[in-house]
C-alpha beads as a LAMMPS data file, in Angstrom:
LAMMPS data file: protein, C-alpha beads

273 atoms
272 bonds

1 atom types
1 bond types

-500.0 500.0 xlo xhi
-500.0 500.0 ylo yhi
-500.0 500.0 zlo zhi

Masses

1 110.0

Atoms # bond

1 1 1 -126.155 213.041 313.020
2 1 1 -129.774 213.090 314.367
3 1 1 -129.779 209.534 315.162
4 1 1 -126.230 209.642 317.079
5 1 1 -128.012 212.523 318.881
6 1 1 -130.560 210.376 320.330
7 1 1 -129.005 207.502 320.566
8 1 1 -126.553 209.200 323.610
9 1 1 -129.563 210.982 324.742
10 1 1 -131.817 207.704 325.866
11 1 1 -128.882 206.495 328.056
12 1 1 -128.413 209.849 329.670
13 1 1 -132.136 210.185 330.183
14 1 1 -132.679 206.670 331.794
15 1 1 -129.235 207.345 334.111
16 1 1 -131.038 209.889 335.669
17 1 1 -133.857 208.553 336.225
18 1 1 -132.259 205.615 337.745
19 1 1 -130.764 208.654 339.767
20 1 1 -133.964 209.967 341.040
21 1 1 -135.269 206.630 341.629
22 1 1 -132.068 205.551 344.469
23 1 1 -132.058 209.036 345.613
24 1 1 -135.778 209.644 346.496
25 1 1 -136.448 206.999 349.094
26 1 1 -133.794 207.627 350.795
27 1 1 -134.607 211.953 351.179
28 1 1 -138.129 210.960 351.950
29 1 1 -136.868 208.106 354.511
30 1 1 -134.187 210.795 356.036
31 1 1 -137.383 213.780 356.112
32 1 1 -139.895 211.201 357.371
33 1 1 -137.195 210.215 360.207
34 1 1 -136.711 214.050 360.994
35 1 1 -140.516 214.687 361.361
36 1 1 -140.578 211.335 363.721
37 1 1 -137.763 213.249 365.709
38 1 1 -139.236 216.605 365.607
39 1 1 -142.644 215.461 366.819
40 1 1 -141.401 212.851 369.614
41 1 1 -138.442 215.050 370.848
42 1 1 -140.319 216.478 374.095
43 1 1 -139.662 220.543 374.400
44 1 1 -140.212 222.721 377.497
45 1 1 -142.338 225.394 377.762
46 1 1 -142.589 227.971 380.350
47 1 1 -145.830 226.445 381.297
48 1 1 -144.234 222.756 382.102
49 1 1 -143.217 222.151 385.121
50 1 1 -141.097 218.652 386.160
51 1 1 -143.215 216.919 388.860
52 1 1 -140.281 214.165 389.452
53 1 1 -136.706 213.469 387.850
54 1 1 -135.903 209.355 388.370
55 1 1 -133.080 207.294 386.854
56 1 1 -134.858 203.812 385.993
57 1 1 -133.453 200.499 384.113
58 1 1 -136.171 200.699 381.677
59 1 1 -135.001 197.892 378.870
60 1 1 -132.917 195.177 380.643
61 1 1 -129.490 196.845 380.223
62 1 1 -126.598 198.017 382.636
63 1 1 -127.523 201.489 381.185
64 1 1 -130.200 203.479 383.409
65 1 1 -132.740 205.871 381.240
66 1 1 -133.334 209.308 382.823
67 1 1 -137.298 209.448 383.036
68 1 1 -138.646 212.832 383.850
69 1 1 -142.341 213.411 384.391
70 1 1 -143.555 216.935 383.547
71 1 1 -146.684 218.745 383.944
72 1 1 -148.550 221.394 381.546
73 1 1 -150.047 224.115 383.559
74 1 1 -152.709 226.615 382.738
75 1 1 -152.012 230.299 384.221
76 1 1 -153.908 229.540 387.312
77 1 1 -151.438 226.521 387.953
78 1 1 -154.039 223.643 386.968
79 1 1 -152.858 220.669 384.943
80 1 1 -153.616 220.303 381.445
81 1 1 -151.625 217.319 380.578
82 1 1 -149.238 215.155 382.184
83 1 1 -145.832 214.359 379.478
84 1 1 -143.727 211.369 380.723
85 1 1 -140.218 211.818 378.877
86 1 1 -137.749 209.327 378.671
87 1 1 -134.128 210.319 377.438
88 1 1 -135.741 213.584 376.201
89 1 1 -138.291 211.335 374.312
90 1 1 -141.895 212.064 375.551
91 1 1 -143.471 208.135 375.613
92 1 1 -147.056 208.810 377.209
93 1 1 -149.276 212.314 377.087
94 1 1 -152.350 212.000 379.195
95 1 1 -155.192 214.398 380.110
96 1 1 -156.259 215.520 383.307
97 1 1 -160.011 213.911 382.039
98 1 1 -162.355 217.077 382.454
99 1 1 -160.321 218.681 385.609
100 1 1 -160.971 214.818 387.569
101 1 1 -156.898 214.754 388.940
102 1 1 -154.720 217.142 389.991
103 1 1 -151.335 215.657 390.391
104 1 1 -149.515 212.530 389.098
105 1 1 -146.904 210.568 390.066
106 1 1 -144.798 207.470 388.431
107 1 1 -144.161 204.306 390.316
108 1 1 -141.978 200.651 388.735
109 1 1 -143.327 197.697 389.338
110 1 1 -143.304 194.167 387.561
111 1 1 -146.699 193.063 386.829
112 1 1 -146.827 190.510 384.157
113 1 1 -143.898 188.104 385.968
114 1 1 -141.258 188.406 383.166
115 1 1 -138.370 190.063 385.990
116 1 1 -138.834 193.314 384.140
117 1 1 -140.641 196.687 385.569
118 1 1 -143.570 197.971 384.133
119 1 1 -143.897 202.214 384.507
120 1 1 -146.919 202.982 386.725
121 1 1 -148.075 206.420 386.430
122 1 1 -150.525 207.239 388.396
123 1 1 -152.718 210.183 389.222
124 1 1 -154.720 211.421 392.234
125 1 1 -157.866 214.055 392.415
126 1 1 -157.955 216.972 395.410
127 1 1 -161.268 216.501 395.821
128 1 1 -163.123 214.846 398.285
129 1 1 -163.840 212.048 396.536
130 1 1 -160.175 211.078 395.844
131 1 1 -160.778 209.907 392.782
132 1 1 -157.266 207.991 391.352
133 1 1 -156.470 207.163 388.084
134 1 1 -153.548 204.334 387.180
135 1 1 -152.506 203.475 383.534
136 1 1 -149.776 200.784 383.634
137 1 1 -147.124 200.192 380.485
138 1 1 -144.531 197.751 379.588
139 1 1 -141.603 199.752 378.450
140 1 1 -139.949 196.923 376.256
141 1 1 -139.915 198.232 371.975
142 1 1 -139.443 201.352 370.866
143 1 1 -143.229 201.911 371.202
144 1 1 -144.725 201.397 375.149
145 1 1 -147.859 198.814 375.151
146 1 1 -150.386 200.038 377.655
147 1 1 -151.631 197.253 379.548
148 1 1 -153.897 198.687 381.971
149 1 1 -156.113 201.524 382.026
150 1 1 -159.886 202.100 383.450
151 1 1 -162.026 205.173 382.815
152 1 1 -162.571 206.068 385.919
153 1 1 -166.005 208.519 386.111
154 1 1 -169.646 207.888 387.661
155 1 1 -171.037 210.226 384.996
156 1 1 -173.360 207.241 384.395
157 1 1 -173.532 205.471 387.700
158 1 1 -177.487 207.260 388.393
159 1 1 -178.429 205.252 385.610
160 1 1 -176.103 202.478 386.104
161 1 1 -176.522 201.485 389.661
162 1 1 -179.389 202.147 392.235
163 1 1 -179.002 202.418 395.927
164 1 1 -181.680 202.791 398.393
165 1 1 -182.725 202.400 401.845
166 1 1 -185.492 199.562 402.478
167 1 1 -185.827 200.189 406.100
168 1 1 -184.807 198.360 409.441
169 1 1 -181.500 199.379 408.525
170 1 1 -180.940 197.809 405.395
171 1 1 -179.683 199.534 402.576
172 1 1 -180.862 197.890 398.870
173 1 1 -177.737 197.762 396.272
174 1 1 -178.630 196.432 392.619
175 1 1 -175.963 197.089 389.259
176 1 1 -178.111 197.319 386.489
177 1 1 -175.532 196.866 383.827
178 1 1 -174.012 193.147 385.303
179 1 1 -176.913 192.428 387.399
180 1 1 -174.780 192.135 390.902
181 1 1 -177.524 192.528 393.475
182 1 1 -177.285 192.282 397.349
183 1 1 -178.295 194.382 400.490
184 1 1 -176.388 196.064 402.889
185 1 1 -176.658 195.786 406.714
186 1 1 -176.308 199.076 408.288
187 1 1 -174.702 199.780 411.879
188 1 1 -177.888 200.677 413.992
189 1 1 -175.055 202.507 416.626
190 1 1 -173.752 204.071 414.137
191 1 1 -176.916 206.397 412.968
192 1 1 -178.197 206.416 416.549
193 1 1 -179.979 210.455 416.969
194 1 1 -179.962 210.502 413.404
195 1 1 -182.326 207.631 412.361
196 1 1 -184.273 210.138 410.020
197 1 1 -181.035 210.878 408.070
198 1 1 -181.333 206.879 406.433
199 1 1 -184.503 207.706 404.228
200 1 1 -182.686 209.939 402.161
201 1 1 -179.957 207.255 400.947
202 1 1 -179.503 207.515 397.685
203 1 1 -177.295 206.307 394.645
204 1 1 -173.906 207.357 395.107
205 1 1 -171.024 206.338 394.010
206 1 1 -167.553 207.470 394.148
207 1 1 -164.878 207.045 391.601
208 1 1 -162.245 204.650 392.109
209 1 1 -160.066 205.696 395.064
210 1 1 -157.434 203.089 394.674
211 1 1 -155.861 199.817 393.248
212 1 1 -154.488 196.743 394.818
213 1 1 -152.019 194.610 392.798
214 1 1 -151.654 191.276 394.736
215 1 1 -150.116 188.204 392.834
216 1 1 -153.021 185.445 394.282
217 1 1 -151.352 182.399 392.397
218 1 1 -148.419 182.576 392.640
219 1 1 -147.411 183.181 389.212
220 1 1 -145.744 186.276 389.138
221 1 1 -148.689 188.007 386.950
222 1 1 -150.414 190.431 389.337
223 1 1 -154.137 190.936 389.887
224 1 1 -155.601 194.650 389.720
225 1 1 -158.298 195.616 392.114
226 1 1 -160.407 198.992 391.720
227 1 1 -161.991 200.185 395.077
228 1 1 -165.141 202.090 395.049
229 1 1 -166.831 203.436 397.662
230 1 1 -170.882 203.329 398.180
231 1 1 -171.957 206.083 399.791
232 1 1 -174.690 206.473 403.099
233 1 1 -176.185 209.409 404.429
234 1 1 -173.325 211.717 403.721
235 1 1 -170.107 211.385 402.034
236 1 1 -167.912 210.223 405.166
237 1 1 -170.613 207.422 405.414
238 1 1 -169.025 204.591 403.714
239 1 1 -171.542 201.815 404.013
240 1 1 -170.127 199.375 401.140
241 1 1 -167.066 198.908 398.661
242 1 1 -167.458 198.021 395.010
243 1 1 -164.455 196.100 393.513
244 1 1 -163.481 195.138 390.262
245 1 1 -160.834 191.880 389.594
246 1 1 -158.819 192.706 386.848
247 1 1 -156.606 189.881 384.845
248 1 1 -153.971 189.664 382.185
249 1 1 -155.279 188.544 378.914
250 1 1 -153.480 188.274 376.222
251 1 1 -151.040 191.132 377.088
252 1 1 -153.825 193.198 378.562
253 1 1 -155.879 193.401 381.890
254 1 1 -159.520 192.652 381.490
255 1 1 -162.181 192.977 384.076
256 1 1 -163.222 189.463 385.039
257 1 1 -165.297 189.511 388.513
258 1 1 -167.134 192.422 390.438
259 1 1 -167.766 192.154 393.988
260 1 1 -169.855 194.532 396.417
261 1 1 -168.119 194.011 400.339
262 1 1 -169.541 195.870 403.293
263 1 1 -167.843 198.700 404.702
264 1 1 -165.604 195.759 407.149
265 1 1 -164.124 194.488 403.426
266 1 1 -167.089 191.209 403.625
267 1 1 -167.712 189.667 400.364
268 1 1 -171.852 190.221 399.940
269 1 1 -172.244 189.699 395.985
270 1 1 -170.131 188.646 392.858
271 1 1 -170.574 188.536 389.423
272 1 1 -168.488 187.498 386.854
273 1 1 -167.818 189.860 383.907

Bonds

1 1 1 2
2 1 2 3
3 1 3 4
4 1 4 5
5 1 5 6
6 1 6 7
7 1 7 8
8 1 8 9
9 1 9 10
10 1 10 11
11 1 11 12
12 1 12 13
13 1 13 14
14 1 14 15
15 1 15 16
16 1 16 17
17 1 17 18
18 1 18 19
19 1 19 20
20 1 20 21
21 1 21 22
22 1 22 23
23 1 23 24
24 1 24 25
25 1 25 26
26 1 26 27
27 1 27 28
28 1 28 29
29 1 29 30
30 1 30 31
31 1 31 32
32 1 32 33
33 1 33 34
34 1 34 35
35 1 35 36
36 1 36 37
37 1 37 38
38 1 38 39
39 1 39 40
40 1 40 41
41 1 41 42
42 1 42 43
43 1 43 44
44 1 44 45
45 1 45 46
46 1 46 47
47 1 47 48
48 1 48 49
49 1 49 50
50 1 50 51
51 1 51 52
52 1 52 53
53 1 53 54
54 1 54 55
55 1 55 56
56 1 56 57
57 1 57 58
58 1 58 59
59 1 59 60
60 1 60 61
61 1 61 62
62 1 62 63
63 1 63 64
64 1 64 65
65 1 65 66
66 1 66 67
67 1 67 68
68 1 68 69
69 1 69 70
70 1 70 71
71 1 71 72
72 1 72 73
73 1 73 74
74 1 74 75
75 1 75 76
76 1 76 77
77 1 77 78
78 1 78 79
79 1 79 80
80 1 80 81
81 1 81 82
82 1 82 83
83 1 83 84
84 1 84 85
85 1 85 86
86 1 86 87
87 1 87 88
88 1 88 89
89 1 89 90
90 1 90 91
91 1 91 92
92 1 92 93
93 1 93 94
94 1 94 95
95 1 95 96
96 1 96 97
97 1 97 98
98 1 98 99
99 1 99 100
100 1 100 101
101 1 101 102
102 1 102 103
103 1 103 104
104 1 104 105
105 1 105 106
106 1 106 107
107 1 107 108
108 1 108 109
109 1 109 110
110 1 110 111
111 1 111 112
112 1 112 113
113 1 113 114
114 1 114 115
115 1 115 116
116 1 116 117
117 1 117 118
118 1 118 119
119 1 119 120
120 1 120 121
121 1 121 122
122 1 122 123
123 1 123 124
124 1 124 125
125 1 125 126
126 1 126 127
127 1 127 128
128 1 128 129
129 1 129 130
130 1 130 131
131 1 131 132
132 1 132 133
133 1 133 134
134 1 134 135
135 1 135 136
136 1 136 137
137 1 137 138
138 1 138 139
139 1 139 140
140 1 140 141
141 1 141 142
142 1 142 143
143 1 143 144
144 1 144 145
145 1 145 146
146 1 146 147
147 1 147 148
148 1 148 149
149 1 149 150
150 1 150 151
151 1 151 152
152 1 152 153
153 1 153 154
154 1 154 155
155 1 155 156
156 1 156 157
157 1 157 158
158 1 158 159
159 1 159 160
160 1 160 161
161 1 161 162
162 1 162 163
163 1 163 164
164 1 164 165
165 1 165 166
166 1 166 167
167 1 167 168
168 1 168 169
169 1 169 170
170 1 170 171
171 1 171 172
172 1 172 173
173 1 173 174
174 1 174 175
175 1 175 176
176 1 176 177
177 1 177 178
178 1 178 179
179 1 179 180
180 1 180 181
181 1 181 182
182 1 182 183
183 1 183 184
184 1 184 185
185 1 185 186
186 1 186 187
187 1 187 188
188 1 188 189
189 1 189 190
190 1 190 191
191 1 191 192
192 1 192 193
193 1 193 194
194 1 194 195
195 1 195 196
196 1 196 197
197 1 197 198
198 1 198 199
199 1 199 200
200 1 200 201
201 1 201 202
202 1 202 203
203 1 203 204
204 1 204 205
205 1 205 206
206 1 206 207
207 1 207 208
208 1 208 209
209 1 209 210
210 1 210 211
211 1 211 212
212 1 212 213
213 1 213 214
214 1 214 215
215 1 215 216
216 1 216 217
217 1 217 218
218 1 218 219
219 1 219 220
220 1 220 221
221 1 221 222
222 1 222 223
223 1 223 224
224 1 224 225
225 1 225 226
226 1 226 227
227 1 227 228
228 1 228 229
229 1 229 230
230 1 230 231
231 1 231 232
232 1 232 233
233 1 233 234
234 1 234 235
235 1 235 236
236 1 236 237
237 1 237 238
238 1 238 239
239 1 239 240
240 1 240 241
241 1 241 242
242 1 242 243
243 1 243 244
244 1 244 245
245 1 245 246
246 1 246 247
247 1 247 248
248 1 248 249
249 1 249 250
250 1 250 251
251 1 251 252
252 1 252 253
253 1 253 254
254 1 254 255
255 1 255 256
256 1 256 257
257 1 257 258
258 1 258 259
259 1 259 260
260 1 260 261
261 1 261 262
262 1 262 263
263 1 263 264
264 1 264 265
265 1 265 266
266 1 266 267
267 1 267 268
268 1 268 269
269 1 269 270
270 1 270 271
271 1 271 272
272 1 272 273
């Protein structure tokens, strides 16, 4: 009797195992897929705020995707992130970078030549400065590939670059990091009754300010510029503008050439990066 006893207990023990085993992946796969919703699913707050509501063919389909870019606000109406929400899906968070921008905005564009628009979101300081800040994705998975971003602070440019005035209106420009040397020729008309002003030139550079994308080739693969200004005697004094070539490598934009122009857009000095 004891043997017939274990004999039907071994099957029923190893059925239910086998039981466990079939039903287990699949509860973890449907929690693990609930979690993946819960945590992409964007929810509103009553301190976002939608900064623009567009209807975009993001994938290649007759079916347009309602993109909706919000902003998180602190009580004093700051930004504290930027959400850009597709379907209800939030695709890209991004950080106002230590109070640098202020608003953002989102722009379509196709910049790798494949007939197919990239999102451009963008963002733009209130300072003086007007610093701006572009990260560029392709939209095409379920996941977005960023294919251009730049940090864009002079935190380090005292250290990095050096900017002086050498006299007879000249102004002495040298980038320590990639070597790009050159002077600047100053406009004696322009600093006429305030020639004593010009000693006290000193390093300063702004963030970037904007971005050209220009297609040079042909191709259909646009080039990114960055525009810096170098500053004069005061911060209206533009007296030069730093600019870094960007090209697509690989499925990303890499910095290839930097080139210091006079304030008239002249080529004075490149170096290749």
């Amino acid at each position: 009797m004891r043997k017939i006893t274990c004999t039907l207990l071994v099957p029923v023990f190893v059925l239910s195992l086998l039981a466990g085993c079939t039903s287990s992946p699949k509860a973890k796969e449907e929690t693990g897929a609930f979690k993946t919703q819960q945590i992409q699913t964007f929810v509103e707050t009553e301190n976002t705020h939608v900064l623009q509501t567009l209807e975009q063919d993001l994938v290649g389909d007759p079916v347009k995707e309602k993109v909706v870019l919000y902003a998180e606000q602190s009580k004093d109406g700051m930004p504290l992130s930027w959400s850009l929400v597709v379907n209800g899906i939030e695709k890209v968070k991004l950080s106002p970078e230590d109070g640098l921008y202020s608003f953002a905005e989102v722009k379509f564009a196709d910049v790798d030549g494949d007939q197919k628009e990239e999102v451009l979101l963008y963002r733009q300081s209130s300072g003086s400065a007007g610093a701006r800040g572009l990260n560029i994705y392709k939209t095409t998975g379920e996941n977005w590939q960023e294919l251009f971003s730049v940090n864009n602070t002079t935190e380090a440019d005292d250290k990095r670059f050096e900017v002086k005035y050498m006299g007879n209106y000249y102004a002495g420009f040298e980038d320590k990091e990639t070597g790009l040397k050159s002077t600047i020729q100053l406009d004696k008309a322009r600093y006429k009754g305030i020639e004593h002003m010009l000693q006290g030139i000193s390093t300063w550079i702004d963030p970037i300010v904007d971005y050209s994308l220009v297609d040079h080739n042909g191709d259909g693969v646009k080039e990114i510029v960055t525009i810096q200004r170098v500053i004069g005697v005061a911060h209206a004094d533009t007296i030069g503008l730093l600019k870094t070539t960007y090209k697509m490598e690989r499925g990303r934009y890499k910095a290839v050439t930097l080139t210091l122009c006079d304030n008239n857009d002249k080529p004075l000095a490149e170096v290749k990066l």
